[in-house]
C-alpha positions as a Markdown table, in Angstrom:
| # | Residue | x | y | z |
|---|---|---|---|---|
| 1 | Unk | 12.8 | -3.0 | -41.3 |
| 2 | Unk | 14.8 | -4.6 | -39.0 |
| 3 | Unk | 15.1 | -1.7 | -36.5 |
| 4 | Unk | 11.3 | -1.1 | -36.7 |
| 5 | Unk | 10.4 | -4.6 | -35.5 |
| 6 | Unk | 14.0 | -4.2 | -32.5 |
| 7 | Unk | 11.6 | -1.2 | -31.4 |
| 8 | Unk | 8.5 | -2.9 | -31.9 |
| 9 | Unk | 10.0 | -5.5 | -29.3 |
| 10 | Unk | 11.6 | -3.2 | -26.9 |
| 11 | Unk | 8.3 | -1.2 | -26.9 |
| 12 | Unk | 6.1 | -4.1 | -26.1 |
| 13 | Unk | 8.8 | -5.5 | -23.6 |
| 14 | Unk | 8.8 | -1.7 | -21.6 |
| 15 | Unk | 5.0 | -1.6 | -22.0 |
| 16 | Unk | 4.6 | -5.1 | -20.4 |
| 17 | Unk | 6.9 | -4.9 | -17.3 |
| 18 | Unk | 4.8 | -1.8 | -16.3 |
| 19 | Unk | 2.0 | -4.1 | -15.7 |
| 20 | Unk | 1.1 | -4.9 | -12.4 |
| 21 | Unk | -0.1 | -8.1 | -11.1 |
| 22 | Unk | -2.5 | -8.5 | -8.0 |
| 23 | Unk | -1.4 | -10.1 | -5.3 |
| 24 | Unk | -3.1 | -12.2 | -3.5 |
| 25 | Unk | -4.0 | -11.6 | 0.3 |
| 26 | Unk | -4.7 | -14.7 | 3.3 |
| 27 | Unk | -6.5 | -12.9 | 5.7 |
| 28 | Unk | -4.1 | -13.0 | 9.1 |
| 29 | Unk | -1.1 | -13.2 | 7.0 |
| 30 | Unk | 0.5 | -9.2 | 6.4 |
| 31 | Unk | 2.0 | -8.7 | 3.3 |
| 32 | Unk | 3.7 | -6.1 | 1.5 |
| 33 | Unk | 1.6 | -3.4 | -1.0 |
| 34 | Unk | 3.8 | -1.2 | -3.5 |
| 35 | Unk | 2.3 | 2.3 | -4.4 |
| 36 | Unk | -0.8 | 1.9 | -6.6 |
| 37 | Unk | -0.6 | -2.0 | -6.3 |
| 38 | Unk | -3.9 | -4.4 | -5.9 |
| 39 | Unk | -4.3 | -6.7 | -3.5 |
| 40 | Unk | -7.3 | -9.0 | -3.2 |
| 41 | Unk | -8.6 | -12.5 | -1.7 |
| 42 | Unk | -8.6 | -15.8 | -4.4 |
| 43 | Unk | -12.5 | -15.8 | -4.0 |
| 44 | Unk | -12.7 | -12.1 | -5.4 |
| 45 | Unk | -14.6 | -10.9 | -2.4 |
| 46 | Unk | -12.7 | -7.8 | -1.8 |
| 47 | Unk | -9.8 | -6.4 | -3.0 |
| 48 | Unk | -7.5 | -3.1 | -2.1 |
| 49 | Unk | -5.6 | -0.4 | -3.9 |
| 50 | Unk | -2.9 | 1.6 | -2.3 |
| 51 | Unk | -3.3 | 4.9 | -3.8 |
| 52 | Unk | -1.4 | 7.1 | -1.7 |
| 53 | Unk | 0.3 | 8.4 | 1.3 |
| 54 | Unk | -1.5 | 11.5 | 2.7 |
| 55 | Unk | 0.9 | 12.1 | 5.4 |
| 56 | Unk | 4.3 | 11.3 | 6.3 |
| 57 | Unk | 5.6 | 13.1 | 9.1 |
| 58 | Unk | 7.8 | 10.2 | 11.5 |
| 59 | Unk | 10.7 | 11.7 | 12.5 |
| 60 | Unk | 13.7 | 11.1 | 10.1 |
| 61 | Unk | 16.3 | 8.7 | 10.6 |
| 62 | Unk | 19.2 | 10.2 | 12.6 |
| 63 | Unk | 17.6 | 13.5 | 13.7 |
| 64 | Unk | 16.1 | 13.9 | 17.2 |
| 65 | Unk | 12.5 | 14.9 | 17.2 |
| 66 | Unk | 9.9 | 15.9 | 19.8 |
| 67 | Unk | 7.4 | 14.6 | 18.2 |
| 68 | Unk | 7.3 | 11.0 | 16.6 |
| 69 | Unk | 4.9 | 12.4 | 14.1 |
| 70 | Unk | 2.7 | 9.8 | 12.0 |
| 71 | Unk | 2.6 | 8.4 | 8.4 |
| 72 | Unk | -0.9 | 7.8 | 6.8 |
| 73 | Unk | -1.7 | 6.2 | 4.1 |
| 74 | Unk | -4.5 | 5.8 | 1.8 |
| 75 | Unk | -6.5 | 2.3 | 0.5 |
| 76 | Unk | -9.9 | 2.3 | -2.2 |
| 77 | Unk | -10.9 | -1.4 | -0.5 |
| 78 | Unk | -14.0 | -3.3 | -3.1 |
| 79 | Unk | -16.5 | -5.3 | -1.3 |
| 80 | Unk | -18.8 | -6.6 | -3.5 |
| 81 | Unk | -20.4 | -3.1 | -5.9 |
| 82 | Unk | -19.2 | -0.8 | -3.1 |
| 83 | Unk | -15.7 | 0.9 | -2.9 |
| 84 | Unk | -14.6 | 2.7 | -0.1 |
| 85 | Unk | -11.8 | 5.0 | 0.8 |
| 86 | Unk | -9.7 | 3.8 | 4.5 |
| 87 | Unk | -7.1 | 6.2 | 5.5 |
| 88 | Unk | -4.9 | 3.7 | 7.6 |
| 89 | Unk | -2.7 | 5.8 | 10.5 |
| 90 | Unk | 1.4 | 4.1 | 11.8 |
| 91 | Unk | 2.1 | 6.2 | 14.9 |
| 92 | Unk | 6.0 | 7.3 | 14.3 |
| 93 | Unk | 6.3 | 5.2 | 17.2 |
| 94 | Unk | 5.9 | 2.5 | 15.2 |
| 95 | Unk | 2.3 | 1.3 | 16.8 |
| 96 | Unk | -0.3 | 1.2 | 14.3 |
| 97 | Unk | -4.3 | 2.6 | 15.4 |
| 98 | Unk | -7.0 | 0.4 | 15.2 |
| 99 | Unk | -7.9 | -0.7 | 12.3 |
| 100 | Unk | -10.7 | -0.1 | 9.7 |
| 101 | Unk | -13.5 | -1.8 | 8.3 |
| 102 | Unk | -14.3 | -2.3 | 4.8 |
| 103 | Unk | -17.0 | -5.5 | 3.9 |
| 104 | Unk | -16.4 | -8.3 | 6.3 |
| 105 | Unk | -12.3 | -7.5 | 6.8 |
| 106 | Unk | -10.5 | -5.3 | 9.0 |
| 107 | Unk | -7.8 | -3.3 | 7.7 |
| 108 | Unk | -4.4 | -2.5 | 9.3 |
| 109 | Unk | -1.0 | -0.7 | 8.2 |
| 110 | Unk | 1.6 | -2.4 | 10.4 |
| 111 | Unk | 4.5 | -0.5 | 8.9 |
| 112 | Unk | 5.5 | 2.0 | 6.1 |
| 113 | Unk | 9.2 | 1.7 | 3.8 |
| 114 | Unk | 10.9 | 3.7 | 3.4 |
| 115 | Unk | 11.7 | 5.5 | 6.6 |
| 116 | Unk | 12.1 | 9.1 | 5.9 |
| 117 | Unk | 15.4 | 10.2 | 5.7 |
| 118 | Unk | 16.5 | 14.5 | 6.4 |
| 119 | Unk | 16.4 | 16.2 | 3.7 |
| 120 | Unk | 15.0 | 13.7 | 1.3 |
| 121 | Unk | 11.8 | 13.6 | -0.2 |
| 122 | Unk | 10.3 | 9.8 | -0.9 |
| 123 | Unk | 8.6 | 10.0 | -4.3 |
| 124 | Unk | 5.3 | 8.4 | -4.2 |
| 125 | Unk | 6.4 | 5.5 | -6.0 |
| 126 | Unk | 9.0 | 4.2 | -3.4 |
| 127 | Unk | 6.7 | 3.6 | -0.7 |
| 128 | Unk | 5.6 | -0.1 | -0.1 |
| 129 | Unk | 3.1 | -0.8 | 2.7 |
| 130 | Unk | 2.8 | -3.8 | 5.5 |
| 131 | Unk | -1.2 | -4.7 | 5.9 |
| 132 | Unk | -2.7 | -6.9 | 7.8 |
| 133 | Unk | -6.2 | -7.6 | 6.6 |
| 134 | Unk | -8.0 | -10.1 | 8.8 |
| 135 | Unk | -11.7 | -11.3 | 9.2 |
| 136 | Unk | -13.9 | -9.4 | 11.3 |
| 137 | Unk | -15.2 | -11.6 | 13.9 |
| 138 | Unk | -19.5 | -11.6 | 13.7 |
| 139 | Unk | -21.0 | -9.8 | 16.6 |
């Protein structure tokens, strides 16, 4: 009896830490996004999901490359009743293209950990993203 209710415990304790818990964004302030995490404003407006990272081709560290290559990653952004997909691009450079627009906010990816590293393959669950999500000014 006493080992069911140890297992009980341990099961419930595992089960709980896998829960995730949305942080909260202040537009103009970047902020860090793991893999499959939620971020969203305190007024519920619009929140984000990163749900994956569709390409990851910078140049590893240590090797020289001719080509900087590019890492993009992937957000489902909820404005209100509509969802969207935003593939967000980081030049291997290091400069991020414009951003994208989802609602009233502007999305940008400002940098991608880990850097990749020769002959290593990043699983999914390793990458954390750097977003700047801002108000888009009313034209």
């Amino acid at each position: 009896m006493k080992h069911t209710l140890f297992f009980a415990v341990i099961l419930l304790a595992l089960s709980a830490s896998k829960c995730e818990k949305k942080t909260i964004f202040t537009a103009g302030v970047p902020f860090t996004l793991k893999m499959n995490g939620m971020a969203g404003t305190a007024d519920k407006s619009i929140s984000a999901v990163f749900t994956a990272v569709k390409e990851d081709s910078r140049c590893p560290k240590e090797v020289n490359c001719i080509q900087a290559g590019r890492a993009v990653v992937e957000l489902a952004v909820t404005a209100g009743e509509e969802t969207t997909t935003l593939q967000l691009v980081l030049e291997g450079s290091g400069a991020a293209s414009p951003g994208k627009t989802a609602g009233s906010y502007t999305f940008n990816l400002q940098k991608l950990d880990p850097w990749p590293v020769a002959g290593k393959t990043t699983a999914p669950a390793d990458y954390i993203a750097t977003l700047l999500i801002e108000k888009t000014p009313m034209q």
